[in-house]
C-alpha positions as CSV (number, residue, x, y, z in Angstrom):
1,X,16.4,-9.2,11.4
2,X,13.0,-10.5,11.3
3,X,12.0,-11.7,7.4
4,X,8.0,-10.9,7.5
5,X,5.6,-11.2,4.3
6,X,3.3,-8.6,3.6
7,X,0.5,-8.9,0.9
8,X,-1.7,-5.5,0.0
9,X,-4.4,-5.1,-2.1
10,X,-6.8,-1.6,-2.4
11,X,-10.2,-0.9,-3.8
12,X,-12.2,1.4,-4.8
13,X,-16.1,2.2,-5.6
14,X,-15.9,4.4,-8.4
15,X,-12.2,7.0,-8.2
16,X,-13.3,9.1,-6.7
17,X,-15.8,7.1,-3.6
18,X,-16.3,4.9,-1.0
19,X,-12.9,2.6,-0.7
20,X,-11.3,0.0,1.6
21,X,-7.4,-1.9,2.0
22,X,-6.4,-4.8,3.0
23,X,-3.3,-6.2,4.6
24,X,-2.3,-9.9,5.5
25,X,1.2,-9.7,7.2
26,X,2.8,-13.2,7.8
27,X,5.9,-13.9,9.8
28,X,7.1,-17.8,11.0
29,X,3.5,-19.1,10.1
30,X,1.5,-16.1,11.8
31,X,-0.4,-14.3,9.8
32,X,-2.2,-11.3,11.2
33,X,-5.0,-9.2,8.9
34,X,-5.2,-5.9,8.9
35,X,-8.0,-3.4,6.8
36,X,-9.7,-0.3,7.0
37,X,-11.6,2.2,4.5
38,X,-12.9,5.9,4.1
39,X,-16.4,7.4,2.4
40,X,-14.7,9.2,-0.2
41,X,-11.2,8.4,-1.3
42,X,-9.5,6.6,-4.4
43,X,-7.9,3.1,-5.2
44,X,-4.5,4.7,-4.9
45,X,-4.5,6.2,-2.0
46,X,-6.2,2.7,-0.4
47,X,-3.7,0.9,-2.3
48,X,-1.2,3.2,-0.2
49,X,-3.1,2.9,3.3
50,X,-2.6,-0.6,2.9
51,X,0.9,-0.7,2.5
52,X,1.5,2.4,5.3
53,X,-0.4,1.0,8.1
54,X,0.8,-3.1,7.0
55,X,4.5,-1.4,7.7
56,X,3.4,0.5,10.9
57,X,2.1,-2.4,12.6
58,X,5.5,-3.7,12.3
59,X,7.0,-3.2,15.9
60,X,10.9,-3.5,15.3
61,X,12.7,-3.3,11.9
62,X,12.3,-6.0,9.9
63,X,13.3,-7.2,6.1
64,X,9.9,-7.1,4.4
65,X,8.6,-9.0,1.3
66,X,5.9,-6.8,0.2
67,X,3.5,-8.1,-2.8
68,X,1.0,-5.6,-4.3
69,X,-0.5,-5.7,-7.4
70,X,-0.2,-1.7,-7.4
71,X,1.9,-0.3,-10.2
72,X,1.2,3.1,-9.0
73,X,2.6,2.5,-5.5
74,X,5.4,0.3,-6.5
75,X,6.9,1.8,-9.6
76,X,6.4,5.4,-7.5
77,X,9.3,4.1,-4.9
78,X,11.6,1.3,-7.4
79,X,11.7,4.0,-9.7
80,X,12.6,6.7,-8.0
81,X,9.6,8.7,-9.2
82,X,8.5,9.7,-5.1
83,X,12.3,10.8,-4.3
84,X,12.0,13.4,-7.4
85,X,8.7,14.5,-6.5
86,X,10.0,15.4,-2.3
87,X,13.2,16.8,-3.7
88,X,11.6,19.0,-6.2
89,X,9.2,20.4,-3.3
90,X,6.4,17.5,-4.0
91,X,6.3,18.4,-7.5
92,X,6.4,15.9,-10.6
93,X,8.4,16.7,-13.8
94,X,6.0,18.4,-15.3
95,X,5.4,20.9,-12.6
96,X,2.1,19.9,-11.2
97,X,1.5,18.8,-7.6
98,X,2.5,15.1,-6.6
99,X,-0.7,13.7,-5.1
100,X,-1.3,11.7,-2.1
101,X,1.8,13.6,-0.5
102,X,0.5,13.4,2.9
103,X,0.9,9.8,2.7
104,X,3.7,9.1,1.2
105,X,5.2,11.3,3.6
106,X,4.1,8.5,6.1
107,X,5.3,5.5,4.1
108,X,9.1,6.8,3.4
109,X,10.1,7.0,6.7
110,X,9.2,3.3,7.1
111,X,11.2,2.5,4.0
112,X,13.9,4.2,5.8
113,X,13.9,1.6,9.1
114,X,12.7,-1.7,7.3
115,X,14.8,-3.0,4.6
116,X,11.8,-3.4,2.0
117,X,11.8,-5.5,-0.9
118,X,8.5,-5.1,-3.5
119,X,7.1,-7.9,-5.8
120,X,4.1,-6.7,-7.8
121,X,1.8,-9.3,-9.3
122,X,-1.2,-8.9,-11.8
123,X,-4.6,-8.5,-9.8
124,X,-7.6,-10.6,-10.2
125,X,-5.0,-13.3,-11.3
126,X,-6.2,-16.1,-8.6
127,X,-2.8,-15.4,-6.3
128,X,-4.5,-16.5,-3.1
129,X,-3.0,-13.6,-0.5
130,X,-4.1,-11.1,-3.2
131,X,-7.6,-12.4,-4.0
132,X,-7.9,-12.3,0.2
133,X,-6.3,-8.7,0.3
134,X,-9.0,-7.8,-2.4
135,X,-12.2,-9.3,-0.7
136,X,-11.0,-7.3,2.6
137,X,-10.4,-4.1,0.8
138,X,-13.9,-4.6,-1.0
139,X,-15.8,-5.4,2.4
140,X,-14.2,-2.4,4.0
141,X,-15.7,-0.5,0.9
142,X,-19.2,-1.6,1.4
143,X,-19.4,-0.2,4.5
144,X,-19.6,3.3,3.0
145,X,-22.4,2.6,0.8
């Protein structure tokens, strides 16, 4: 199986706004970049798109390295927290609606087929991939201004 390196980053113009992701995925010295945006969104769902479409580009299983400085997105699936919400009908303990369902219901699947292992590091801390992730997912924002 294919070890491949994959760096997210999302960002947001006010939450809600204009917003934009950004992927770098890096296998055997290849890097390929990745990043997209939306008018009105917020900086966890682009923190999500990122991570979704950085594991759909992937064309074959593969053990993934993923490195995000998103708590939200990797504390929801190390902890557990996004199997409760589907098992409890997409609700969270307190009985209110999980958000974002429609794509997490993307992104667990593709947990299912790559063996995925997440490293989350402080953002805005000078980690290179991160600080590139970042500038992407802020250009992409732009664009809806």
């Amino acid at each position: 199986m294919k070890t491949v390196y994959i760096y997210t980053d999302g960002a947001c113009s006010g939450n809600p706004g204009p917003g934009g992701w950004g992927a770098i995925l890096r296998y055997n010295g290849v890097e390929k970049e990745l990043s997209g945006g939306d008018a009105h969104t917020t900086n966890n769902r682009m923190e999500m798109c990122a991570v979704l479409y950085a594991l759909q580009a992937l064309k074959e299983p593969c053990q993934v390295i993923l490195t995000s400085d998103s708590k939200y997105v990797i504390d929801s699936i190390t902890k557990g927290w996004v199997y409760g919400w589907q098992k409890k009908g997409w609700k969270k303990g307190d009985g209110k609606p999980a958000l974002n369902v429609d794509l997490w219901e993307q992104i667990l699947p593709l947990l299912k087929k790559h063996d995925v292992t997440f490293n989350w590091i402080k953002g805005h801390a000078g980690h290179p991939e991160n600080e590139r992730c970042d500038a992407m997912a802020v250009a992409q924002s732009q664009k809806y201004k």
